[in-house]
C-alpha positions as a Python dict, from the first residue, in 0.01 Angstrom:
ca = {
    (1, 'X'): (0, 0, 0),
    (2, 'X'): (192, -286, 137),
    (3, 'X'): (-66, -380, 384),
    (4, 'X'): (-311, -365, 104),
    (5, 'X'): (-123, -592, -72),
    (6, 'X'): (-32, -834, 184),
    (7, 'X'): (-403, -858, 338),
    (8, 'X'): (-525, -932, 6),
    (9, 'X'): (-292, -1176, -121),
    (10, 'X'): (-398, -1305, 221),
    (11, 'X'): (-761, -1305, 132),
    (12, 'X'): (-707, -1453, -170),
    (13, 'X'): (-520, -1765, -24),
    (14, 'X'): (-765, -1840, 229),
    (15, 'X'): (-1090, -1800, -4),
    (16, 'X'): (-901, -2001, -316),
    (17, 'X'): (-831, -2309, -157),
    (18, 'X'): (-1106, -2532, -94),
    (19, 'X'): (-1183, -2773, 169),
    (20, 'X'): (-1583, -2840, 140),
    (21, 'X'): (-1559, -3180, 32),
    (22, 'X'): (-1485, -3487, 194),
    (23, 'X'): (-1200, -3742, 18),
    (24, 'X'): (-1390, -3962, -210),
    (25, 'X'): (-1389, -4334, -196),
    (26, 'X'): (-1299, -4529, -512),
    (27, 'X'): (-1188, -4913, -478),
    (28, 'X'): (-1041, -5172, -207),
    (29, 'X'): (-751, -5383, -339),
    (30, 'X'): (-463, -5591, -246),
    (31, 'X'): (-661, -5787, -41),
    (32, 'X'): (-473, -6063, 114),
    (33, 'X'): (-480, -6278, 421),
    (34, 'X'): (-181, -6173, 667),
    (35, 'X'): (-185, -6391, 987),
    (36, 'X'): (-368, -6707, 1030),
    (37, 'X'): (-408, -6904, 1405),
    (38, 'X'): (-630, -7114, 1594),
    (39, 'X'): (-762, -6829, 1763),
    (40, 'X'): (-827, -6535, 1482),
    (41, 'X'): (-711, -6473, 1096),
    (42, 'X'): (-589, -6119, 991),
    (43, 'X'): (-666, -5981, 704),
    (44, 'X'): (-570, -5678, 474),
    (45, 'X'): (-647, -5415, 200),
    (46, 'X'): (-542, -5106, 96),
    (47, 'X'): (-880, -4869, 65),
    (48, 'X'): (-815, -4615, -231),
    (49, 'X'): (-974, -4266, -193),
    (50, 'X'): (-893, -3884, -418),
    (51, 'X'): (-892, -3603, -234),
    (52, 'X'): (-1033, -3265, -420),
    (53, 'X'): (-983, -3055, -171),
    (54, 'X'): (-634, -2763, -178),
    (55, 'X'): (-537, -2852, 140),
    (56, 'X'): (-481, -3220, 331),
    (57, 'X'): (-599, -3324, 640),
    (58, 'X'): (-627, -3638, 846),
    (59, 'X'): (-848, -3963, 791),
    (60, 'X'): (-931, -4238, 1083),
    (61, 'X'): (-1175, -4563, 1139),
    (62, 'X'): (-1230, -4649, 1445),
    (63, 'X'): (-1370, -5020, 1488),
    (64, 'X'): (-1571, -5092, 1176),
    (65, 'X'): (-1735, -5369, 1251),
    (66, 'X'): (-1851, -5614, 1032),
    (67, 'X'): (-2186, -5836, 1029),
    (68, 'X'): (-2239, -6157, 785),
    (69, 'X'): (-2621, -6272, 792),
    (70, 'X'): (-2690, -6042, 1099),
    (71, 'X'): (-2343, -6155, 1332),
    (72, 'X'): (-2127, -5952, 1399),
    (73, 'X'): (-1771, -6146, 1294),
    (74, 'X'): (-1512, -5865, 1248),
    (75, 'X'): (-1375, -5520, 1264),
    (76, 'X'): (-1209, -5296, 1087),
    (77, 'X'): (-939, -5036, 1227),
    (78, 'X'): (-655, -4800, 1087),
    (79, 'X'): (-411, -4579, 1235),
    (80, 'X'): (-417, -4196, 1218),
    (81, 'X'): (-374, -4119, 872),
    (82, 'X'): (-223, -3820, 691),
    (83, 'X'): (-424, -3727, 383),
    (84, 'X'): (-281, -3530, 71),
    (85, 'X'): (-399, -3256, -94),
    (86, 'X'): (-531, -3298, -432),
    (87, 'X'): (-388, -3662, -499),
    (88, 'X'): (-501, -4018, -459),
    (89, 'X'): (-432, -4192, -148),
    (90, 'X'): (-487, -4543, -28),
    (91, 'X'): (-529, -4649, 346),
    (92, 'X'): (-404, -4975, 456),
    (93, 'X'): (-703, -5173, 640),
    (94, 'X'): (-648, -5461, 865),
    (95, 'X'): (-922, -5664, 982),
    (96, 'X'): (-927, -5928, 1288),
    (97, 'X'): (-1157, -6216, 1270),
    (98, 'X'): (-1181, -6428, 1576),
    (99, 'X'): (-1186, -6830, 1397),
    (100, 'X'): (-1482, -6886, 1679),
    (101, 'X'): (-1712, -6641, 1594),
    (102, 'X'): (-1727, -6812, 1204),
    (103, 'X'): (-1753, -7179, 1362),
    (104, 'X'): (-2044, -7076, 1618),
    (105, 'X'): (-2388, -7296, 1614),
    (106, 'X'): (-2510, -6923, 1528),
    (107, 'X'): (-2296, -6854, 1237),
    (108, 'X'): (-2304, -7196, 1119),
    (109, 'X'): (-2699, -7200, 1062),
    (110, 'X'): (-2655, -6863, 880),
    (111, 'X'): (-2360, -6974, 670),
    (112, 'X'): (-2547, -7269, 549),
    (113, 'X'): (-2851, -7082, 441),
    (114, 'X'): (-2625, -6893, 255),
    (115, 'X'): (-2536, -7160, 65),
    (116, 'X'): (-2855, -7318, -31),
    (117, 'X'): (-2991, -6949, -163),
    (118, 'X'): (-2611, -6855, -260),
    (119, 'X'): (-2605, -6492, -121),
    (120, 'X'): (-2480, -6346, 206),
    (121, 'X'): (-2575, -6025, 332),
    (122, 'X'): (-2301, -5853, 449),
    (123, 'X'): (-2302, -5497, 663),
    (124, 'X'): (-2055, -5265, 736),
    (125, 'X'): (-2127, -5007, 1001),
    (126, 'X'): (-1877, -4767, 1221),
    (127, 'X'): (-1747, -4390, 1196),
    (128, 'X'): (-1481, -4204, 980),
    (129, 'X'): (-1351, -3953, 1062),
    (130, 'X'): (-1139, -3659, 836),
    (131, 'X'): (-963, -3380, 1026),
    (132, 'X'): (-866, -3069, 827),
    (133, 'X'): (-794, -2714, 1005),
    (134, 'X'): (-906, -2783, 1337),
    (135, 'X'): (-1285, -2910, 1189),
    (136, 'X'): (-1376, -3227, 1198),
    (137, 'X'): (-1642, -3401, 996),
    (138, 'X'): (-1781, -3770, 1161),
    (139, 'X'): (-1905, -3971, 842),
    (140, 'X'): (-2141, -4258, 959),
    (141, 'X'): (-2070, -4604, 751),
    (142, 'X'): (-2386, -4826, 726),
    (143, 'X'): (-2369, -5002, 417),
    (144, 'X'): (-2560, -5347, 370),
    (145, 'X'): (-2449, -5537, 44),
    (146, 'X'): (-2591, -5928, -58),
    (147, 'X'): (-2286, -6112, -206),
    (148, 'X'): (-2348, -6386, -429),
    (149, 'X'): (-2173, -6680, -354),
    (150, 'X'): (-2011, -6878, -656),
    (151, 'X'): (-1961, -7242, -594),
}
C-alpha cells in the first residue's frame, strides 16, 4: 500500500508539472548607455520574459549580432542565466559597439540613406538557448524590423 502510494504521488508530480513551453518574451527596458571610448560604446537593457512552465531552467545568448542597413555593427551576449518557475524574469543585455564600424565609408553611405527615406532596417540574428532537466531547446533569432527615424 505504501509503495502504491508513494509511486503514485510520484506519478502525479512528474505528469503535473509542465515544462512544454518555452519562457515568453514581453518588453526590453532600461536601456541606457554604460561605457563610452574612442574605441567602442557599451550599451544595456534588461530583456523581460514570463515563464509558464512548473519548473525553472536556464536561459543563454550567445553573440547576437546585430546588422543596421545590411552591416553588421554589434552583438549581443549574456551570462548563464537561472530562470524561475512560473514568474517574470528579466535578463540584463549588454551590447558592444566598436565606434569604427558606425564611422566606416560603408556604414556612412547606409546611414545617410537612412536619413533621406527616414527608416533603418535593423536585424537581429543569433541562438537562445533554455536548459530545463537535462533538454535543451536552441531557439533561432532572425528578426528584421524598419525603424523610423524621427528628426
Amino acid at each position: 500500500m505504501k509503495r502504491a502510494l508513494l509511486l503514485l504521488t510520484i506519478w502525479c508530480t512528474f505528469f503535473n508539472c509542465k515544462v512544454n513551453e518555452k519562457p515568453l518574451f514581453v518588453n526590453v527596458e532600461n536601456i541606457k548607455v554604460e561605457e563610452s571610448t574612442s574605441k567602442y560604446i557599451i550599451l544595456s537593457a534588461d530583456a523581460l520574459f514570463v515563464n509558464p512552465n512548473d519548473i525553472g531552467g536556464e536561459l543563454k545568448t550567445d553573440e547576437i549580432k546585430i546588422y543596421v542597413n545590411d552591416n553588421e555593427v554589434a552583438y549581443v551576449s549574456t551570462e548563464s542565466f537561472k530562470v524561475p518557475a512560473k514568474e517574470e524574469f528579466s535578463i540584463p543585455l549588454k551590447a558592444t559597439v566598436p565606434v569604427d564600424s558606425l564611422i566606416s565609408g560603408k556604414s556612412i553611405g547606409g546611414l545617410i540613406g537612412s536619413l533621406f527615406s527616414k527608416k533603418m532596417k535593423v536585424q537581429y540574428k543569433g541562438d537562445i538557448i533554455y536548459k530545463t532537466l537535462g533538454f535543451s531547446y536552441t531557439y533561432d533569432v532572425d528578426e528584421t524590423e524598419e525603424v523610423k527615424i524621427k528628426i
